[in-house]
C-alpha positions in Angstrom: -35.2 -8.5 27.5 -31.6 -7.2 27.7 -30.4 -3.3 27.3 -27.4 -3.7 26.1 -25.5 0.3 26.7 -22.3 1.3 24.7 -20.9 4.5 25.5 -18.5 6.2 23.5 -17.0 9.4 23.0 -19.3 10.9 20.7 -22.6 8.5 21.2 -23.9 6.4 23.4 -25.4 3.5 21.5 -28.5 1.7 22.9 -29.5 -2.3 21.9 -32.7 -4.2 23.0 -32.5 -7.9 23.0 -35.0 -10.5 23.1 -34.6 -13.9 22.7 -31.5 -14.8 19.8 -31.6 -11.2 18.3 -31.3 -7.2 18.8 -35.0 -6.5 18.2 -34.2 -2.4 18.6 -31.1 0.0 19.0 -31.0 3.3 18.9 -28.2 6.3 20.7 -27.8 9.7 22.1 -25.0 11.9 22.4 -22.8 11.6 25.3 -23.0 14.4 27.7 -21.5 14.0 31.1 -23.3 17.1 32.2 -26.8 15.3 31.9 -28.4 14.4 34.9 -29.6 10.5 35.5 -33.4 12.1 35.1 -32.7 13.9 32.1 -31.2 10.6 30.5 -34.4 8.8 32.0 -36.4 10.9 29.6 -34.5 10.9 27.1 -34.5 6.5 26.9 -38.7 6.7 28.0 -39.0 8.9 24.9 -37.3 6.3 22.8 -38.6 3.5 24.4 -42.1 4.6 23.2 -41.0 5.2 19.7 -39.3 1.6 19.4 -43.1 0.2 21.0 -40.7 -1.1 23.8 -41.5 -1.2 28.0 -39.3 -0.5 30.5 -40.8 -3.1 33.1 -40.2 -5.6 30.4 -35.9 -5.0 30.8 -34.8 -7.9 32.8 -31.4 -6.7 32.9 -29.0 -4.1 32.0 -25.0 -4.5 31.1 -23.1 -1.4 30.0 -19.0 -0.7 28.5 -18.0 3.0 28.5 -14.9 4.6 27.7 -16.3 8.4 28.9 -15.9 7.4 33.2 -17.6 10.9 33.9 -21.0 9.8 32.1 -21.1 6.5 34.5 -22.9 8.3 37.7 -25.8 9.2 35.6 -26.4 6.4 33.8 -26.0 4.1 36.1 -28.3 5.9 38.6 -30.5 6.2 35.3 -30.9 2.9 34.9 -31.1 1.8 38.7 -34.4 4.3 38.7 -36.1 3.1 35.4 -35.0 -0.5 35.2 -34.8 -1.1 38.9 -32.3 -3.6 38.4 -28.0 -3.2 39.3 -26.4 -2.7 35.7 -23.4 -5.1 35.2 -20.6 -2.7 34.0 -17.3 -4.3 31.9 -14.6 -4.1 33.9 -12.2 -5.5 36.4 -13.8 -8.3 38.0 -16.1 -9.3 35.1 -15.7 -12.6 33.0 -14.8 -11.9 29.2 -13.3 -15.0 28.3 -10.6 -12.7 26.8 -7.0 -13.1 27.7 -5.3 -9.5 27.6 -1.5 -9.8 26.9 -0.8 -6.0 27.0 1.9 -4.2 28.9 -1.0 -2.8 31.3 -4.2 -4.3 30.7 -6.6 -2.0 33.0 -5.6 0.8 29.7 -7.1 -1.1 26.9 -10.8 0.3 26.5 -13.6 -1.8 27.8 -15.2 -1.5 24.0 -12.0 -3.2 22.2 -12.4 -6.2 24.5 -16.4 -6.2 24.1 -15.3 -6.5 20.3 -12.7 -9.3 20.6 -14.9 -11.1 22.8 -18.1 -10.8 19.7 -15.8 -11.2 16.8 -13.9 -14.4 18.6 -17.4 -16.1 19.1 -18.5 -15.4 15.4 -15.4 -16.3 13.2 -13.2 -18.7 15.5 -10.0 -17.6 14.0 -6.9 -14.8 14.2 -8.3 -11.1 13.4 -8.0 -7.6 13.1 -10.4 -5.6 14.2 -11.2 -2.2 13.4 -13.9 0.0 15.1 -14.4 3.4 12.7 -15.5 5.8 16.0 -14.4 9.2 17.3 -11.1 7.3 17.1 -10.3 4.6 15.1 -8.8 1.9 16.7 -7.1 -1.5 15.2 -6.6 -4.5 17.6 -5.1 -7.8 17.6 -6.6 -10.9 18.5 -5.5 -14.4 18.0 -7.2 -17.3 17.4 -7.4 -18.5 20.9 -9.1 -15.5 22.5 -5.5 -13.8 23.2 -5.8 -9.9 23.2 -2.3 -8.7 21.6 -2.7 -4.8 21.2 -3.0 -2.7 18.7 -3.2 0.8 17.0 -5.2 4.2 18.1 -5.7 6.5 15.3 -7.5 10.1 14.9 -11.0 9.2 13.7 -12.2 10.4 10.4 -14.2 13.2 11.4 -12.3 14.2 13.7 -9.6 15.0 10.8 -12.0 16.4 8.8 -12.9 19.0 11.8 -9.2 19.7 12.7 -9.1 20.7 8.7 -12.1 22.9 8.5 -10.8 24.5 12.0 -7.3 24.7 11.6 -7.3 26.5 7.6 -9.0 29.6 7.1 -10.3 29.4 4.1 -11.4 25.6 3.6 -14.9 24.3 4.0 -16.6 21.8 6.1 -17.2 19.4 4.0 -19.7 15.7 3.3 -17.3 12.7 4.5 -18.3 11.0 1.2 -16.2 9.1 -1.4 -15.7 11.1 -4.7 -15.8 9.6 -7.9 -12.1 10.6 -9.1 -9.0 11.1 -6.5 -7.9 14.4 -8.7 -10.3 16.7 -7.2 -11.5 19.9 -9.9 -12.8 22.0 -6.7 -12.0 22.6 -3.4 -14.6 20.5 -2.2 -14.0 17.6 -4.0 -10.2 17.9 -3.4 -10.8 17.5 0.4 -13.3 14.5 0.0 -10.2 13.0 -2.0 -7.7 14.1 1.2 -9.8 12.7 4.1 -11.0 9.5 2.7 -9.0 8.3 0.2 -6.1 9.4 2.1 -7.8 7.4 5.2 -8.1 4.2 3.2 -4.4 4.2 2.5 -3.6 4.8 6.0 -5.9 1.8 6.8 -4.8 -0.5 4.2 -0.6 0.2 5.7 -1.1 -0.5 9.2 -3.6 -3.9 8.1 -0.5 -5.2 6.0 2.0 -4.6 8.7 -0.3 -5.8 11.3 -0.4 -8.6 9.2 2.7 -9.3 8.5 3.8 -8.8 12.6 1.0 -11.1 13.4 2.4 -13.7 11.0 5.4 -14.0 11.8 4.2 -14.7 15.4 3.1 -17.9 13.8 -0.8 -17.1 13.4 -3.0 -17.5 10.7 -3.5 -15.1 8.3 -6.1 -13.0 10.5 -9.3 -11.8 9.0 -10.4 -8.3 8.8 -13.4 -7.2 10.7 -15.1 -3.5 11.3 -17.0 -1.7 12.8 -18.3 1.8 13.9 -20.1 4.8 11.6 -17.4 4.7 9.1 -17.0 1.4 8.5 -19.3 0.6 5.3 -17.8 4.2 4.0 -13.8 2.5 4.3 -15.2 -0.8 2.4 -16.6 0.9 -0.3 -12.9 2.1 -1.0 -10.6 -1.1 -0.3 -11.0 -4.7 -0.5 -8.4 -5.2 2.7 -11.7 -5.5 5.0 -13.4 -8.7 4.9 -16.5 -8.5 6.7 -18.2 -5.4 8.6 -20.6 -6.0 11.7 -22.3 -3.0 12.4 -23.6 -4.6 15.9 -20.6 -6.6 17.4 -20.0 -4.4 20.2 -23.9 -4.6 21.1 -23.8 -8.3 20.8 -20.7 -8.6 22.5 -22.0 -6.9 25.3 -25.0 -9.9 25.2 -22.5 -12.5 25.5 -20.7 -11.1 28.4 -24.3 -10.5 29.7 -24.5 -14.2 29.8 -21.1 -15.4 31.0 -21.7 -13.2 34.1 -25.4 -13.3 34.7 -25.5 -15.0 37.7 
């Protein structure tokens, strides 16, 4: 069995594999203050819930974009796992080719997604990744990592809303049934997602449009992240959602470098 570790701003997201498929996944919060025992607990605990063992983990292979939390966790999973974690980053094989002005700034989850998507679908894409920040990024058919967009996530709009005007709510991130909201409530619901989906449907047609004229493909949309199913419900400008492809892009790169 694989652990497969995403950590991200907000969470970080666990996946067991076995064999050809994610037989378990499962997250905590991200807290650089936490000791590497603390996090030992905290992955035991949810080990035994999930009816998994940790002397059955044959090897560990982690992406993070929070650099304070790597101490820990990788002392964490030195103690419980005894085995070295492999950690994305410089020196380890991706099979992505990164065409950005610097490309030690582009986060090692974007180019755990390009490398999952690229295996699945084989053609030019956009991919978007609904997390603390939503992020957009260009990929073309041959494995090429072209850039892309970093955007404010949803909640994170919603909180700087609730925070930032007296007398407004926290509210539900929820689609309402009509944009023209009768109450306050409903009124913000409208604001932060509808007003969300327009944002994403813009940049997806002038990504588009920029990628084609580069002479690519029409690419095909792809997301991911919390927010992603919520976003579908409320444009047809995303074409498929994969609720794992970091997790399983983490698998493959796993592989590629395992020996």
């Amino acid at each position: 069995m694989i652990l497969l570790i995403d950590v991200g701003n907000t969470n970080i997201v666990m996946g067991v594999h076995d064999g050809e498929r994610i037989v378990s996944d499962f997250r905590l919060s991200t807290d650089a203050r936490k000791t590497s025992d603390e996090i030992a607990i905290e992955v035991l605990s949810l080990f035994q819930m999930n009816r998994l063992r940790a002397e059955d983990i044959d090897g560990v292979i982690i992406s993070s974009v929070v650099p304070n939390v790597m101490y820990s966790l990788e002392n964490m999973v030195r103690k419980l796992f005894n085995v070295p974690p492999v950690v994305v980053g410089a020196g380890v094989k991706t099979g992505i080719n990164v065409k950005t002005d610097n490309p030690k700034e582009v986060g090692a989850d974007r180019i755990v997604n390009a490398v999952a998507a690229t295996h699945k679908y084989k053609r030019s894409l956009i991919i978007i990744d609904f997390g603390t920040a939503t992020t957009f990024c260009s990929v073309k058919k041959d494995g090429t990592y072209e850039g892309g967009i970093i955007c404010p996530g949803i909640k994170i709009s919603a909180d700087a809303l609730f925070e930032r005007a007296a007398k407004l709510p926290r509210v539900e991130l929820m689609k309402p049934e009509k944009v023209i909201g009768k109450n306050t409530v409903v009124s913000m619901q409208s604001g932060l997602v509808h007003g969300y989906i327009g944002m994403v449907e813009h940049l997806v047609k002038l990504m588009k449009t920029e990628m084609m004229n580069d002479g690519e493909e029409e690419p095909l949309v792809v997301a991911t992240g919390g927010f992603s199913r919520l976003m579908k419900s409320g444009t047809d400008v995303i074409d498929a959602i994969e609720p794992n492809l970091t997790l399983e892009g983490l698998k493959l790169i796993y592989d590629k470098n395992k020996k």
